[in-house]
Every structure is written in structure tokens, then in C-alpha cells.
N, C-alpha and C positions, 0 to 999 in steps of 0.2 A: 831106208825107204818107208820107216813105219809112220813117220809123222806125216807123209800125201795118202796113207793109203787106208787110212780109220774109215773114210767114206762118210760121208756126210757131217752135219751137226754130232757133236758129242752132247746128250742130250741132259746134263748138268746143268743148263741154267732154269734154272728150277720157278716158279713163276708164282711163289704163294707173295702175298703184300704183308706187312712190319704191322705191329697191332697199331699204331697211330691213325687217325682220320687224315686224309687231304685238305688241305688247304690250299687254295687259288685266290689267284690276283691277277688282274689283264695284264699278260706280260708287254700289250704295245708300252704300256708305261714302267717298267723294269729299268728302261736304261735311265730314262731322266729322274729315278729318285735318289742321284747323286750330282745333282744339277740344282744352281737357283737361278733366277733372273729376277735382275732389276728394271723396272722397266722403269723409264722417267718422265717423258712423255704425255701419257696417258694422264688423265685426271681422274684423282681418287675417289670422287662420290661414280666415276663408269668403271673402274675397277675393283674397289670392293664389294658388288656383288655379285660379280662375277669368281673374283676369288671365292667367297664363301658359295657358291653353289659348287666350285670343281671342287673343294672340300667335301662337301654335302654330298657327291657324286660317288666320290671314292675314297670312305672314311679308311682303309686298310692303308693307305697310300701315305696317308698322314703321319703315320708312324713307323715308315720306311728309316732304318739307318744303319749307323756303322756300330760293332760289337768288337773290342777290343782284348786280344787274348794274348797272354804271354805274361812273361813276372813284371809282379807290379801291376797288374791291367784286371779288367771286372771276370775276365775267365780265365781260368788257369790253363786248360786244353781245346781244341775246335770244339771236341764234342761235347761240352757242356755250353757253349755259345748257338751249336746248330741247334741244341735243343730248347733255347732260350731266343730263336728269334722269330718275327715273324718276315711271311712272304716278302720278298724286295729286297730286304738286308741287305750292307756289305758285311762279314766276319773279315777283320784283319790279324792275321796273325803271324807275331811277332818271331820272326828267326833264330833271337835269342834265348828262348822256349824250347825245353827239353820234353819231346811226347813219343812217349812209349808206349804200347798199346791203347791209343785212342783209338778203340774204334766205334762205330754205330752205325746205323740205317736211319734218313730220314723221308718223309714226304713235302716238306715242304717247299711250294715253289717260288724262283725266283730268287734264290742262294746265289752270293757272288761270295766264295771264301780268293782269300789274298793273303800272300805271305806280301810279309812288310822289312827292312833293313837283312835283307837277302832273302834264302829258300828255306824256310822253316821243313826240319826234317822229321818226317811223321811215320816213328817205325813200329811195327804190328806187335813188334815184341812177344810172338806169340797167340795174340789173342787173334780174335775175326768176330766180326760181326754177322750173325743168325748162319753162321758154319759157309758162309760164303766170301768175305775177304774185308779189308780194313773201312775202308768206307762204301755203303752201300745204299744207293741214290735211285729212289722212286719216282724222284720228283721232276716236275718241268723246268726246264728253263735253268738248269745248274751251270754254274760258271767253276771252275776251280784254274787259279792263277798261283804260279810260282812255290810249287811244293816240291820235296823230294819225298820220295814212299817206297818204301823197301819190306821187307822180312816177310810178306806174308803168306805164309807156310801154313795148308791144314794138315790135319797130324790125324784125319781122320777118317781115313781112307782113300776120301775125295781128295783128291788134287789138283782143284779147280780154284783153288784160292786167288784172289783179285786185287790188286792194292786197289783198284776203283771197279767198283759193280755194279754196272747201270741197269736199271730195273724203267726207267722212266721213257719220257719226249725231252728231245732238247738238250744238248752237252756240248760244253765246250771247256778245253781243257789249253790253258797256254804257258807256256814260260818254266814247265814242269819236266821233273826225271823219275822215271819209274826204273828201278832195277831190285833184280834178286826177288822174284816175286813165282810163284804159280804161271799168274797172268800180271801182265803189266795193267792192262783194263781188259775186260770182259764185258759183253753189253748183246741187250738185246729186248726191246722197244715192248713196253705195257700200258697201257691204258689206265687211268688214273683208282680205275675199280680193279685192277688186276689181270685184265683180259689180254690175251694177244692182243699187239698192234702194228704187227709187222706191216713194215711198208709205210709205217708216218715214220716219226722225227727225224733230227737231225745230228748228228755229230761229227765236232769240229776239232781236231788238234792242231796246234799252232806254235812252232820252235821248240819241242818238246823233244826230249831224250829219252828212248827206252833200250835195256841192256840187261844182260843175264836173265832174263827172265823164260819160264819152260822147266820141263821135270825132267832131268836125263833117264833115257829108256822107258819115255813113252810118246811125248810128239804130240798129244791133244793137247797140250800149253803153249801159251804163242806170245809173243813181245805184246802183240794187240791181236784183238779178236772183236770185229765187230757183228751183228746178226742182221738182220733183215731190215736194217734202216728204210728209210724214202731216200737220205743222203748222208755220206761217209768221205770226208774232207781231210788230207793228211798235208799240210802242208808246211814247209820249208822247217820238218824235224829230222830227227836224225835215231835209226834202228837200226841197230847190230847185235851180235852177239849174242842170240836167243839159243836156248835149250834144248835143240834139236827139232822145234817147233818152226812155224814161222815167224817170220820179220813184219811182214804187214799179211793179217786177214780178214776180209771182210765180204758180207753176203749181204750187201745195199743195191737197191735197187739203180744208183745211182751215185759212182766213184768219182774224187777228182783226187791225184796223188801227184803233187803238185812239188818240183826243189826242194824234193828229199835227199838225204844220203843216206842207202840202204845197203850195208854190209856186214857180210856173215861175220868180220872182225878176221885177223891174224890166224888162228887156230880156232875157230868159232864152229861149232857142228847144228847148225838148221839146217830147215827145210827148204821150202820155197822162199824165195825174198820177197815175192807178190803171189799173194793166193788169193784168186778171185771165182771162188769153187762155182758158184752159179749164175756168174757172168752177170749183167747189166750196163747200162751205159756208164762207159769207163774211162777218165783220159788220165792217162800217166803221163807227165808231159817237165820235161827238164829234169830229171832227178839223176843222179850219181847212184848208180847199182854195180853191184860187187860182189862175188862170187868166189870163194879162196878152197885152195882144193883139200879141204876136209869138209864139204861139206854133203850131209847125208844124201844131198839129193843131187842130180846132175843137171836139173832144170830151174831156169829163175825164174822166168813172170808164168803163173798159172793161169788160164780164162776158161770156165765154163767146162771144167772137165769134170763135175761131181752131179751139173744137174743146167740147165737151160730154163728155170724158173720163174728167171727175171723177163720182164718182158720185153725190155732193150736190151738186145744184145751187140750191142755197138761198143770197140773196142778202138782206141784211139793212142798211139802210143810214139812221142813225138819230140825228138831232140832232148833223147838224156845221152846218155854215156855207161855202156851196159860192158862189164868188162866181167870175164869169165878167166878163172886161176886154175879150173881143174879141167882135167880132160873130159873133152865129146863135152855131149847135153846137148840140150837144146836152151834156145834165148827167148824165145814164147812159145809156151805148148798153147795150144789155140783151138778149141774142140766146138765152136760154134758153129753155125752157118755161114754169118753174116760176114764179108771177110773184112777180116784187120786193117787198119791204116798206120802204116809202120815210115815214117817219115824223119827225115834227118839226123837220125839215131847211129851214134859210134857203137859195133858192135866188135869187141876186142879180144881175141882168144878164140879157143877153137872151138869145133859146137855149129848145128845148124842155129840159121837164124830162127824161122819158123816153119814146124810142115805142115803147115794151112797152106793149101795150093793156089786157093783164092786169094790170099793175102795182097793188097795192094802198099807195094813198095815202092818208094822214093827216093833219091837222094842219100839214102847209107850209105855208111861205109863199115867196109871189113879190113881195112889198112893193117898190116903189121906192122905201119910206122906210122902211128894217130900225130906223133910229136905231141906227147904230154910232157908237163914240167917234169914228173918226178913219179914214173910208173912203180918203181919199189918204195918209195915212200906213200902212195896212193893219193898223189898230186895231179890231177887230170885236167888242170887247165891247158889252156894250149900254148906251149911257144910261136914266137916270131917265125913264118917258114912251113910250119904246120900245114898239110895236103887238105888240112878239114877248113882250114880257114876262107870264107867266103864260096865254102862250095854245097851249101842248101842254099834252101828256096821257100816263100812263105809258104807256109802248109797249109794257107787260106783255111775254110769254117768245115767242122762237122759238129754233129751232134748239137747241134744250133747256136753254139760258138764260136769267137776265133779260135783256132788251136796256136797260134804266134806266142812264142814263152816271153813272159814281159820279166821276168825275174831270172835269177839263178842262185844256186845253195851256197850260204856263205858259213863253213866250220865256227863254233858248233852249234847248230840249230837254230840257224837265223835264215836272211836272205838279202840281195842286194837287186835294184833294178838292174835289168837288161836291154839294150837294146840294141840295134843293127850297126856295127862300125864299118862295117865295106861296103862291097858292091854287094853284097848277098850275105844273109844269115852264114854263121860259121854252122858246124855239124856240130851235135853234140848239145851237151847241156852248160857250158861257158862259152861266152864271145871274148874272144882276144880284144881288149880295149872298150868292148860294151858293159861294163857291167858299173852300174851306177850306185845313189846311195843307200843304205841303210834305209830301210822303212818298215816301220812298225806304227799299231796303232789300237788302242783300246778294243774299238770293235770288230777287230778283223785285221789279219794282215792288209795292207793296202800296198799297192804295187806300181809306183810309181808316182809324182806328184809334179803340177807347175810349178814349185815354189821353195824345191828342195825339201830336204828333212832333217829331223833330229831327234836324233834318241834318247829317250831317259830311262832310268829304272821307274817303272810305275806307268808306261804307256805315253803314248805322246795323240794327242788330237789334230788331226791336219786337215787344213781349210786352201782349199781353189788357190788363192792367194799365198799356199807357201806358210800362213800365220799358224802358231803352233801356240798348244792351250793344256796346260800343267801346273797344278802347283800355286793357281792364282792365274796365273798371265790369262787374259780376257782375249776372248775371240768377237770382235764386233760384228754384229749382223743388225742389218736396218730394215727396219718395216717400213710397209707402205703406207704411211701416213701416221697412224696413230703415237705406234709405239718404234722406239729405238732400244733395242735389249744390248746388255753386255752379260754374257754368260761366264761363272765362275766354276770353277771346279769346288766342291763342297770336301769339307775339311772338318778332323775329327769327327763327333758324334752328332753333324747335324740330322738332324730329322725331319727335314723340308723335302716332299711330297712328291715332285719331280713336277709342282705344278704349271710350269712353264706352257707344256703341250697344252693342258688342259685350257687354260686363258684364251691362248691361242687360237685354237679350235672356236671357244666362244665367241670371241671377237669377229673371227670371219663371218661365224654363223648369224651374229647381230647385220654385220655387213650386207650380207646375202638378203637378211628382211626386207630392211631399206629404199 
């Protein structure tokens, strides 16, 4: 029980800033300095002076690019390329690259690192950066894409070690495995001069794997641990197996835990599978949770039981599949006011649902016959027959939302649309026959599309239309009047500016005069 019962913050995240200065860049223009457009159109004595003034605007921008690390390539390790870039960069780094104790802290913003011809594996070997964990991110606006991160162990009393340790605004983390770690990530929101800033930024995880991570016989190590965000987004990854800690923690002011699969693992000993110690507005919504009977604690989704902080305490928790292996417990401890809305949810094993008297319930089910595919193999889709089939109901809006699951979790750490095959939503977090394709997407999961999908290693761009943009293949988009652009994906080490917006903007603004 030691890992729910530390009470509060464990007060280790320590809040001094790296000797480097910050550097900033508007991040509205981050995404497009991996973008060019042609435009053909337009005539070049009204376009060249508009190019050179969005030049002249935002000379950093100009020298936005790609930084190439691995054998044979200008960097041998990330951390000699983070140290070598400026704001906007992409770092790609090369899989076939052996990095052992890379570590460092940087500040600067607007880092997209990328593993390239698979998951470049990045093991601490040992070392940590400023006694806090392998890589350690000040900065705004970090992207980190397709890494594995292991070994980081301090050896220094502290046990707070982090394969990623966010000090900044702004994280998104996708395509990534964290295991054997202190902490998988540890994070908690600064200000660019060092200050508290709880209550801004944002972090985003996306198809990502966390496992073994946590200190046996202590329980303040957790697979994830996030701190006082504005917003903390865990979607369609996959957390098991932590070290007596928990599986997902976070203290944002603002959760969405979205087609996950969250399980203690076979013989796995955590704590809570959802710790949401100071409550916020929260929707857990379609995930696969899992409970196996070793584990230290008898309880799975936590809310609001360390402190009521947040200022929304609205709790929304909506067609997953919560299946409990060990005796008793409870399937949400619920220590708020405001009550739960607990809707279309398989609650499987024994165990109160919740003792929140207030709790507004719907449509569950507590079936001891769900008709899962494959309940010892922990296959929870539903067979043909199944009592869950077509018996919810849309959970219409809260929290200013629809709460309707448009996805569900597809093994490992992916997702597939979902949508309604009967007369009514199935229970649970799968629909028998609804579950559609594959979609992924550079800036975000996207969840569902008119035009179908397709996956590649490296991201895929999806347009209204279905048209998908990788690799070269051209996404057309027509202007009104002037210009007709064909947008390319940018390739190796260009260093084109992302000035496309920039033009853009001017032209209208010429428009506007007129």
C-alpha cells in the first residue's frame, strides 16, 4: 500500500535551470520549417518581395533544418546534435547508432528529435544528466519521435532518475518505449527563467510503450508521472508492468486518457493503474484496464483522493473495459463532490464499482459472462452473442465534449477507428464489427478520416479528401485566385524556413488593402 500512501508530491523535482541561455522562436511556425511550397501562379516581380520581407521577419527561421546523427552521419550521438542546433530543427537519428550514456539538458525551443530506419536505442549506461535522468528538456515546444530509453538508474540516493525530464512548456512524445527506468518521464511545468508554471503547458503521449519502470520497495516511481500541466493527453499507448508505482500519474489540470491498455502485466506489482491524486477535469474514455492479483493495491482508477486543487473537478469515465483479477477493491475510488459519470463501462470481477453515492451511472455492466474472445489470454474483444453487444447508448456531451469513443486500442500501442455497427453502441471499449482503419498522423493522432488511411513508418498527412502526403507525394491545395500551391515534404538537410505561412499571411494582408 506504500506506493498510494506517500501523500502528495514527492518533492524531487527540483526546479534549478541548466547554465545555458534560452533561446525562442514563434513556435506558430515550428511545424512548417519542414515544408516548402511552390507556388506557380503568382508573378514573380509580386512574390519576391514578399519572400524577402518574411525572410527579413524571421531571420532564425531561415536556418531551420535537419541534423543527421548515426555512423557515417555529421553527429555521432543526439547530444552532440542538440547541442549543435538551433530553435526549429529536426535531429534524426539513425537506429543503426550505438548510444550509451548520452545524456544532457537543453533549452532550446522547438527540437523535433526522430529516430530514423527503426527505434534508435538510447541507454543511460549509467550516466544522468545534472543527477536528474537521461535526457533533460527545459525547453518549449519538444517533440521526441521513435526512441527506446532504458537504464536510467541514479546511484545517488535519489531515485528519481527519468529517462525523459521535463523541466519546460510543451511535450510531445510519440512512437516511443520507456522501460527499466526510475521513471519512464517525470515532468513538471517551468517558465523559461525557472519559475513555476504550473497550470500552463501541454503534454502529449502518442502510441507509446512504458514497462518496468519504478524502485521495488518504495512506490514514488511511476511508469509516468506528470505534474501540474494545463493539459496531460495519454492516448492510444500502452503501460504495464511498473514497479510497485503507478501505471499512469498525473496532477493536470486537465486529463484526457484516451484507448489505452493499462495493465499491471501477468505477475506485475503497482499501484493504482490511474492516479489522478488532485482530480481535474478528466475523461478516460475507451481504454483496456487490467488488474492481476498481485497487485499492491486493491484499487484501479484513483480521483481526487490527495487534494481537490484543480479547479474542475469533473470526472468522466466512458466505455473502457475495466477487468479486476484480484479480490474486493474498488474500480473507482472517487473522493470529489462533483459526481462521476460512469457510462457504458465493462466492469469485470469482483470489487465495488464505486463509493461515490453521487455517481451517475449508465448502462454498465457487471456480467460474469462479458463473452470476451479470450479472457486468459487477455483478449477482450467481444464475440458474436456477447450480452454487451448493442446494449449502451451514446453518452452524449460533458465537459464541453462529445464523450462518443470514435477509436479503440489496437495491440501494441496503436489505435483503429471505431464506430457504431448495430442498433446501439456495444459496452465496453471494442465494438464487435465497428472498428475501422489504422490512423495515424504527424501532428496528432487523428481519428477517423473521409478518404480512408494509410500507414507508414515516418507518419502519414491526411487531407478531407482521403489524399495522403509522405515521402514526396504532393498534397494539392488551390488558392483563391492568385496562387495554386503543391506542398512537398522536405527532404534531407534542407533548410527552407517553413515560409509558406509566411507568404500566405502577406498576400491576404495585400488583399485586405485593396
Amino acid at each position: 500500500m506504500r506506493a498510494r500512501q506517500h501523500g502528495g508530491v514527492r518533492k524531487r523535482v527540483r526546479q534549478n535551470s541548466p547554465a545555458s541561455d534560452s533561446q525562442f522562436s514563434p513556435s506558430f511556425f515550428a511545424s512548417a520549417a519542414r515544408e516548402r511550397v511552390a507556388c506557380t501562379a503568382m508573378k514573380p516581380a509580386r512574390l519576391a518581395p514578399l519572400v524577402a520581407a518574411a525572410i527579413l521577419a524571421v531571420p532564425s527561421l531561415a536556418a531551420a533544418g535537419t541534423l543527421a546523427v548515426g555512423p557515417g552521419k555529421t553527429y555521432a550521438a543526439p547530444c552532440a546534435a542538440i547541442a549543435a542546433a538551433q530553435a526549429g530543427d529536426t535531429i534524426e537519428v539513425d537506429a543503426a547508432g550505438t548510444y550509451v550514456g548520452d545524456v544532457c539538458a537543453w533549452k532550446t525551443d522547438n527540437l523535433t528529435l526522430r529516430s530514423v530506419n527503426g527505434r534508435a536505442k538510447i541507454n543511460a549506461g549509467g550516466k544522468n544528466a545534472q543527477g536528474k535522468g537521461t535526457w533533460v528538456i527545459y525547453a518549449a515546444n519538444a517533440t521526441i519521435d521513435g526512441f527506446e530509453m532504458f537504464g536510467q538508474v541514479l546511484n545517488t540516493g535519489d531515485t528519481n532518475g527519468a529517462a525523459i525530464r521535463h523541466q519546460g512548456l510543451n511535450l510531445t512524445i510519440r512512437n516511443s518505449y520507456f522501460h527499466d527506468n526510475q521513471n519512464g518521464i517525470l515532468g513538471g511545468p517551468l517558465n523559461p527563467d525557472g519559475s513555476d508554471a504550473s497550470g500552463k503547458g501541454i503534454v502529449r503521449i502518442e502510441r507509446s510503450e512504458f514497462s518496468q519502470n519504478g524502485v521495488l520497495n518504495s512506490g514514488y516511481e511511476h511508469n509516468m508521472y506528470l505534474n501540474h500541466y494545463a493539459e496531460f493527453w495519454l492516448v492510444s499507448s500502452y503501460s504495464h508492468d511498473a514497479k510497485e508505482g503507478h501505471l499512469v500519474k498525473t496532477r493536470a489540470a486537465e486529463n484526457h486518457i484516451l484507448y489505452n491498455r493499462i495493465w499491471d502485466g501477468d505477475n506485475g506489482t503497482p499501484s493504482y493503474e490511474i492516479n489522478v491524486p488532485d482530480g481535474g477535469k478528466t475523461f478516460i474514455i475507451g481504454n483496456v484496464i487490467e488488474q492481476n492479483a498481485t497487485t499492491h493495491n486493491p484499487n484501479i482508477i484513483s480521483y481526487a483522493e490527495e487534494s481537490r486543487s484543480n479547479p474542475d473537478q469533473s470526472l468522466f469515465v466512458i466505455n473502457n473495459t475495466i477487468v479486476n483479477r484480484r479480490s474486493g477493491g474498488t474500480f473507482l475510488v472517487d473522493a470529489a463532490p462533483t459526481p462521476a459519470v460512469l457510462k457504458n463501462n465493462v466492469f469485470f470481477g469482483t470489487g465495488t464499482v464505486t463509493a461515490q453515492a453521487s455517481a451517475l451511472l449508465a448502462n454498465n455492466s457487471t456480467t460474469t459472462n462479458p463473452g470476451f474472445v479470450n479472457l486468459d489470454g487477455h483478449d477482450f474483444h467481444l464475440v458474436a452473442g456477447s450480452e454487451l453487444i448493442d446494449k449502451g447508448a451514446d453518452p452524449g456531451t460533458g465537459g464541453g465534449i462529445s464523450l462518443l469513443p470514435t477509436a479503440q486500442y489496437v495491440a501494441v500501442a496503436s489505435q483503429e477507428g471505431r464506430s457504431v455497427a448495430g442498433a446501439a453502441i456495444d459496452i465496453g471499449a471494442f465494438e464487435l464489427g465497428g472498428g475501422g482503419p489504422v490512423v495515424e498522423a504527424d501532428g496528432g493522432v487523428v481519428v477517423g478520416t473521409d478518404g480512408g488511411a494509410v500507414v507508414r513508418d515516418g507518419g502519414v498527412v491526411e487531407t478531407d479528401s482521403g489524399v495522403t502526403g509522405d515521402g514526396g507525394t504532393p498534397l494539392t491545395q488551390s488558392g483563391d485566385g492568385d496562387c495554386s500551391c503543391t506542398v512537398h515534404r522536405a527532404t534531407g538537410t534542407t533548410r527552407v524556413a517553413g515560409l509558406a505561412l509566411l507568404v500566405v499571411g502577406l498576400v491576404a494582408a495585400r488583399r485586405r488593402k485593396r
